[in-house]
Each structure stands twice: as structure tokens, then as C-alpha cells.
N, C-alpha and C positions, 0 to 999 in steps of 0.2 A: 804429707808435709803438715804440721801442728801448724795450728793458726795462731798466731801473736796477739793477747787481748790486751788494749788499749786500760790502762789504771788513769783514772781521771784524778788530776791532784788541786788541791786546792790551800790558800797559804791562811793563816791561820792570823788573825786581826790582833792578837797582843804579841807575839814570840816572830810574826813574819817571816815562820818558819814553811815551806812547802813540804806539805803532806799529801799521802793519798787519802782522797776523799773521805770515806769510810772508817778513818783514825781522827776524823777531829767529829766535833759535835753543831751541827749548825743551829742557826738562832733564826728566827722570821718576820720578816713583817709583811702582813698579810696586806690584800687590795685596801680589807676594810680598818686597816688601821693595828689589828690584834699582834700582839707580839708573844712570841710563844719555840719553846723548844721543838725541833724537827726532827723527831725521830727518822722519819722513814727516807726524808731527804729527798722528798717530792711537792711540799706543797706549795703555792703559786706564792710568788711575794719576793720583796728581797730580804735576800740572804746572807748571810757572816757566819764564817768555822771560824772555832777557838779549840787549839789544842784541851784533850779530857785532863792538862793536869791543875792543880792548885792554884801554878804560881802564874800561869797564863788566863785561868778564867777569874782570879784576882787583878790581874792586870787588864786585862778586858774591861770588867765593870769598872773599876776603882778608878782610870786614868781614862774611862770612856772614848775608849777605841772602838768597842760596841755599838755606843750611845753615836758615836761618829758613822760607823760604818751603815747601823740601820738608820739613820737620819732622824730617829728620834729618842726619847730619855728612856731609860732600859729602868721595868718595874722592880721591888725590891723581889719580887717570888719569881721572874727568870733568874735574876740571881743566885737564887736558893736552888732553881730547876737545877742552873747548869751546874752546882757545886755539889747536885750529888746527881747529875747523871756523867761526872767525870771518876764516879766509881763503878761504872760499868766495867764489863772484860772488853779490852782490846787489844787485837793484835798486835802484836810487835814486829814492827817490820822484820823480816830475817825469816822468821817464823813460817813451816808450808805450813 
């Protein structure tokens, strides 16, 4: 019998759209305060996913639903991070 794996979803701070984890891009704020892109989507702090597109990580920063989410003011170079690690490849759901 195939075992059923579990897809963790998480909703995404400007579009409050629910996605699978893995399709949005998270943001960190670390113990000591540092804010920074998560690639690997392990490191300790809190966290905020923003859909990889244009118009949700302009919404994110611009109307500080980010600046809301991690509880503090979001620098202008994650802004730049997230606007181009939102031209990575990502799956499309559908997609094996």
C-alpha cells in the first residue's frame, strides 16, 4: 500500500492565498534580530511566505504586510532579495 505524504501548506502574507510550502518564498527574522531571505526554510526565527510573483511581493513590502507579519520594518535589500529570488524556477502545481 503507497504511503500518502503529507504537503505542508502555508498562506502567503500579501495575496492570502494558501500554498504549498515549497511554492512561496519565506522571509526571517532571526533570535538576534537579522532579517533575511530563507532559502532552505529551516532557519530559527519568525517567518512570512510571499507568493515568487511581482505583484504579491510588491504588495508585501509596499502596503507592509511583511513589515506586519515579521513585526519589524523590512530593509530596502530584502526587498530587492525577494524581487529577484521570485525569478527562480517553480513548480506549478499540476506539474509531476
Amino acid at each position: 500500500m503507497p504511503r500518502v505524504h503529507h504537503v505542508p501548506v502555508r498562506q502567503c502574507v500579501a495575496c492570502r492565498q494558501m500554498r504549498p510550502k515549497r511554492e512561496l518564498v519565506r522571509v526571517v527574522r532571526t533570535p538576534a534580530g537579522e532579517i533575511r531571505v530563507d532559502t532552505t526554510g529551516k532557519v530559527s526565527g519568525r517567518g512570512a511566505y510571499v507568493c515568487p510573483t511581482t505583484d504579491c511581493v510588491d504588495q508585501a513590502v509596499k502596503q507592509g504586510r511583511l513589515a506586519h507579519a515579521l513585526e519589524v520594518a523590512i530593509p530596502v535589500s530584502i526587498a530587492d532579495a525577494l524581487r529577484s529570488a521570485r525569478t527562480r524556477s517553480v513548480r506549478v502545481s499540476g506539474e509531476s
